[in-house]
Each structure stands twice: as C-alpha cells, then as structure tokens.
PLY file of the C-alpha trace (Angstrom):
ply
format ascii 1.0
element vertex 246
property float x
property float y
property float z
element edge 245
property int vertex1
property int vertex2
end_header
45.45 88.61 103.43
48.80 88.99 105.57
50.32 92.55 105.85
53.82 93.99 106.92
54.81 97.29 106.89
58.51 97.82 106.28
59.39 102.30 106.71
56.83 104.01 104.08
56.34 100.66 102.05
53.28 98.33 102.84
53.52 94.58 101.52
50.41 92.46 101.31
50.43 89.09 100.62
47.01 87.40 99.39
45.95 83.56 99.64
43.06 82.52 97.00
42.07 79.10 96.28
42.62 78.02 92.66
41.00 74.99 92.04
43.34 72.11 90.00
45.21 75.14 88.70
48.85 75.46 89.98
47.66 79.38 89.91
50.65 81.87 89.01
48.35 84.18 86.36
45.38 83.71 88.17
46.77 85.18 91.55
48.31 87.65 89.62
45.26 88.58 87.80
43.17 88.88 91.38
45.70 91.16 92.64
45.79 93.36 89.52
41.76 93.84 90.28
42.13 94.08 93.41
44.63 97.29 93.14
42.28 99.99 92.39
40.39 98.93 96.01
43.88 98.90 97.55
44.86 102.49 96.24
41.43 104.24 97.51
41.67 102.73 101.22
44.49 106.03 101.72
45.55 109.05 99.37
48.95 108.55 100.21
49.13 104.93 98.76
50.52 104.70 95.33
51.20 101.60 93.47
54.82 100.44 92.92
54.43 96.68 91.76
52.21 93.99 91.74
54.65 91.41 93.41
56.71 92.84 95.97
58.38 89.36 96.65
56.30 88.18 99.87
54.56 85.89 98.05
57.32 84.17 97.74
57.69 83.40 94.18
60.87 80.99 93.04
62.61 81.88 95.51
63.99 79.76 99.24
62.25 81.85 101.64
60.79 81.04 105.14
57.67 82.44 104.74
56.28 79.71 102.36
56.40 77.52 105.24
55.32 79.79 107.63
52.05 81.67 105.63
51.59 78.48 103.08
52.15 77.83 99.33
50.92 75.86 97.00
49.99 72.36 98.32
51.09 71.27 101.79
52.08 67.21 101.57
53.23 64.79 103.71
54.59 60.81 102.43
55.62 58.44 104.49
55.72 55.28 104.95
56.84 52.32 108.03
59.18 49.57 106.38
59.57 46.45 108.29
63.22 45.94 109.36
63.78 42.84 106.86
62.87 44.50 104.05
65.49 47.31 104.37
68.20 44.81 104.63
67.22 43.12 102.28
66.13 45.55 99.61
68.28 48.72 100.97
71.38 46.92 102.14
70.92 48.93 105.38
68.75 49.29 108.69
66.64 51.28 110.60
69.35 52.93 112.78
71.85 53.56 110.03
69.06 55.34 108.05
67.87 57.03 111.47
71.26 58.34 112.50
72.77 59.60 108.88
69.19 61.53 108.36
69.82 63.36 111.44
73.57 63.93 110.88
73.30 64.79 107.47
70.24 65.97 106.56
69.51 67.96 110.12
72.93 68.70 111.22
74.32 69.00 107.76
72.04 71.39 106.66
71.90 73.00 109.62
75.65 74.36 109.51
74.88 75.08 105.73
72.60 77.17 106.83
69.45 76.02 104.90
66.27 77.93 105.17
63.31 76.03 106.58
64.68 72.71 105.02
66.65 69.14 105.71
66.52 67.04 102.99
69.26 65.26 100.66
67.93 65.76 97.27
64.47 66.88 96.94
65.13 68.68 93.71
65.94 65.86 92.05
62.55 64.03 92.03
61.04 67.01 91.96
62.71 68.33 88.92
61.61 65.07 87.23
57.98 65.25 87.64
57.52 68.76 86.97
58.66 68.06 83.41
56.66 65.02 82.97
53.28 66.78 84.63
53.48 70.06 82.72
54.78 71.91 85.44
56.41 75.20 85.79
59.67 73.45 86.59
61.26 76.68 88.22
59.13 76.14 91.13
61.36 73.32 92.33
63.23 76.53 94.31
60.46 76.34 96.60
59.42 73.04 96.83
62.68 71.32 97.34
62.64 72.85 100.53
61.12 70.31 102.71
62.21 67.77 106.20
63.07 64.24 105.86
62.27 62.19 109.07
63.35 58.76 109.79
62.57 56.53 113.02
64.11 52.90 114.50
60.65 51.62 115.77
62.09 48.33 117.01
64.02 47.59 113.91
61.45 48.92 111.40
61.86 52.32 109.57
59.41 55.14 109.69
60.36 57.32 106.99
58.67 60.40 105.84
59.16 63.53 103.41
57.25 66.88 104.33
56.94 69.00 101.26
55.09 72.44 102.62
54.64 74.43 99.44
54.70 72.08 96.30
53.11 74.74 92.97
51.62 72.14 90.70
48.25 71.89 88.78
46.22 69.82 86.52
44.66 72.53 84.63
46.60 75.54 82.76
49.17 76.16 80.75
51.22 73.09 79.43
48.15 71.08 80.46
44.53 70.25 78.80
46.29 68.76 75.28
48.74 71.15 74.74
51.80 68.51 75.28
50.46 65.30 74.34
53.44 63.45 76.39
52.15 65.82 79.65
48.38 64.27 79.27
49.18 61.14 79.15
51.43 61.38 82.09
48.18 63.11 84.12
46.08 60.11 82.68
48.03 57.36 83.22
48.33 58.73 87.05
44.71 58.96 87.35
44.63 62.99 87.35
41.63 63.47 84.61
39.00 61.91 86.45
35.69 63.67 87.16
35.68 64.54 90.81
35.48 67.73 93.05
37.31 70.64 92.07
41.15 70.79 93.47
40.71 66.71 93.75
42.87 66.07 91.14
45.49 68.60 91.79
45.72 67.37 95.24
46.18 63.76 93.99
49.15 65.07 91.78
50.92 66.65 94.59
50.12 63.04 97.27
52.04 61.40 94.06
54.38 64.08 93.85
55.60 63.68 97.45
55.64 59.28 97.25
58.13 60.01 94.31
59.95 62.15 96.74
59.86 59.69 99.25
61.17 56.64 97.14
64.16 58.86 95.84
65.11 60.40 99.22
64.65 56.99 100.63
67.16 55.17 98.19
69.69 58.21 98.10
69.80 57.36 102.57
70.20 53.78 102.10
72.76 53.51 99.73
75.20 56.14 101.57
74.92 54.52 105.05
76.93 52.05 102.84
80.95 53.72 101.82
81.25 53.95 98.33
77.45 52.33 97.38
76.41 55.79 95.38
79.33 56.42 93.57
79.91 52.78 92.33
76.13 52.59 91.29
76.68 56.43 89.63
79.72 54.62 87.52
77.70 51.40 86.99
74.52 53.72 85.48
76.51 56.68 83.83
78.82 53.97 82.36
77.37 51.87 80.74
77.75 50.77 77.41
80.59 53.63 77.34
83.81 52.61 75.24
86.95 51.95 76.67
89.12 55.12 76.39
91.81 54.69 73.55
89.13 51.94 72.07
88.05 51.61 68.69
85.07 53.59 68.03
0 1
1 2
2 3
3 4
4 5
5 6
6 7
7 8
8 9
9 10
10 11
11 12
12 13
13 14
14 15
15 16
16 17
17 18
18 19
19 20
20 21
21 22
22 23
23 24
24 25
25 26
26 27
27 28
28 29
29 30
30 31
31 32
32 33
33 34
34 35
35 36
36 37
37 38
38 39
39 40
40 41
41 42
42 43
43 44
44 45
45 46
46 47
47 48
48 49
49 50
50 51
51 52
52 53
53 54
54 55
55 56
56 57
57 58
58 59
59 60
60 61
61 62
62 63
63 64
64 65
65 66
66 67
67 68
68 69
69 70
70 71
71 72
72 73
73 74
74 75
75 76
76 77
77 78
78 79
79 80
80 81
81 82
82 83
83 84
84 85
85 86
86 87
87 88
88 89
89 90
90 91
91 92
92 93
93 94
94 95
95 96
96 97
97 98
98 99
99 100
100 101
101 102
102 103
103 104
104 105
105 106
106 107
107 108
108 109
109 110
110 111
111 112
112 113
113 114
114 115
115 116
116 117
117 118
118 119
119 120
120 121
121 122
122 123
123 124
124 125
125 126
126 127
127 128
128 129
129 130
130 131
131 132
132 133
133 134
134 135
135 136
136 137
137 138
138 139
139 140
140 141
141 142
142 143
143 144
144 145
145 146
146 147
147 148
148 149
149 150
150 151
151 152
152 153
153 154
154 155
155 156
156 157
157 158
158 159
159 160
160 161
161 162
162 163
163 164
164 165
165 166
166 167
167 168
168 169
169 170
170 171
171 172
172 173
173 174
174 175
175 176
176 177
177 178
178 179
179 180
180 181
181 182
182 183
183 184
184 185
185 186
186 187
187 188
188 189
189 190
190 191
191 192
192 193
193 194
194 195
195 196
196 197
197 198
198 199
199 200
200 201
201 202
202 203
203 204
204 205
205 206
206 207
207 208
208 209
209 210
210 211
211 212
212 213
213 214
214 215
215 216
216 217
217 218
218 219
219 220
220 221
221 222
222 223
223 224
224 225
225 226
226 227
227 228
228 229
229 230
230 231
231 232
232 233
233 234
234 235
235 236
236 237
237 238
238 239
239 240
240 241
241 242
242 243
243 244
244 245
C-alpha cells in the first residue's frame, strides 16, 4: 500500500497479485472490501470514490513506472552487423544515433512522460485485440524506452515496457471469443503450469512483438523516404488507377 496526502484528501494506492488475470475487477473488488477497514482507522474519514486516479488507470502517468503496473518486461535482442545490412538496409550506428535523436531527444522536447519510443502503440494495439485484451490499456503500456547500442558493428536493441495490463484468464478469455483462444493456444498460453506463468509468458511475447515492430519502424527511417514508399507500396496495392474503369 502507497499513501499521499494531498490538503484534507488521503489517496491510497494498493498492489495485489492477480494470478494470469490482467486484474481490473478484481483490484477493484479488494478495495471495495477493504473500505469499511479504511473508514474505521479515523472518524473523520469518509469515503468519496473507490479510484481516486493513483492507480493509474488508462491514463500516461509517471507513477506506473515509478510504483509498478501490470507486468514489468524487457526484449531485446544483439543482431550481428551483417544481418542489419542485409535484412534492415541499415547499421548499427544509424540505428544507434536516430534512437537517441528521435526517440530520446525527440520525445524529450515533446515532452513525453516516462517514455522514448517510436510506436509502441502500434504493436501493442495489435495484440491486445488478438489476446482478448482490454485494448484501452495501450495508454499505459505504450509508454516504454527503446535502447540501441554499436557493439563493434553489431546492434543491441531493446524495448522496456514497465506496466503492460494483460491476462490469460477473465473476461474476453476462457472460450468466450473463439478467435482470442486460439490466439492464447497457438502461443502456448493454456498450458498447465504455476499460477501467473502463463500471463507472464503473454506479456515476454508481448514485448518481442514490440521489439520486431520498433526495430523495423528504426531501420527503415535511417533510410529517406524507405517508410513512406513501403506505406504506398502496402496501402496501395491492388488500388485502381484514379479516373480507371471500375
């Protein structure tokens, strides 16, 4: 339990563990029972919500980072140096110097809370649907720090996602959506193991995803018009000419 006290108003902000469940209800359920405790500790204390937004909820907040939420992750990954010419049409120290001018510098100036990343929300967006997540929580968890390193012409490249909300048990999960439970099979996420073991294998695969997106995004603009020719070449096709029969 972390407390502040802002004037007359006292905020307390509770961590439970929740298993393989992402855990919105059931956090909010333990703090409704927990209430009546809360209001005898004083007779001054009165009740005046049951969220009082330091948990933090949807929303890009520092404290997440600071206090924890959700599943703390970290991807990455060392490339050797010919394999991002060859695959990513880039190197090491291109990578390495736009991730710190864009995505620490950048977002920097932008003022960005507690993140430097160029498109988190994107991946994450993705698999939230697929998983049977509650995609709204992508506030949060596309707040996050890309790193990238020239070690001697290879590329260390990681993403750090500090509060990522997802589950494997709840609501939108255990058969509701067939397409959801086959996504959690098919990514090995309904095996029998220790409880929160699955959940935590959702949210390593969550962060790779992350990783291969953000990684790809990097490459292709240390190259001048790479992303919007492959945006045209993807978006485009198959499109008929303008003035073309139909």
């Amino acid at each position: 339990m972390h407390p502040e006290i802002v004037g007359d108003l006292l905020f307390l902000r509770f961590a439970f563990t929740t298993g393989d469940a992402s855990g919105h209800n059931m956090v909010t359920q333990a703090a409704d029972k927990l209430l009546p405790a809360i209001l005898a500790w004083e007779p001054g204390l009165r009740y005046v919500s049951v969220s009082g937004n330091f948990c933090t909820d949807k929303k890009a907040t520092a404290v997440n980072g600071l206090r924890g939420r959700g599943r703390n992750t970290v991807a990455e990954i060392v490339i050797p140096g010919e394999v991002v010419e060859k695959r990513l049409r880039s190197s090491a120290a291109r990578i390495a110097e736009l991730n710190v001018a864009k995505n620490l510098v950048g977002s920097t100036i932008a003022g960005a809370i507690r993140s430097a990343n160029a498109h988190y929300a994107n991946m994450l967006l993705g698999f939230y649907l697929a998983t049977g997540q509650d995609a709204a929580n992508i506030v949060e968890g596309s707040q996050g720090i890309t790193s990238a390193e020239d070690r001697d012409g290879d590329l260390y490249f990681a993403t750090s996602l500090p509060h990522l909300i997802v589950g494997t048990v709840g609501n939108g999960k255990g058969g509701d959506l067939p397409v959801v439970e086959d996504a959690l099979a098919r990514l090995g996420c309904r095996e029998d193991r220790e409880p929160g073991a699955n959940a935590r294998r959702l949210a390593a695969l969550c962060a790779a995803t992350v990783l291969c997106g953000e990684l790809s995004l990097l490459a292709a603009q240390t190259n001048p018009g790479e992303l919007m020719a492959a945006h045209v070449a993807m978006e485009r096709r198959g499109a008929k000419p303008a003035g073309g029969a139909a």
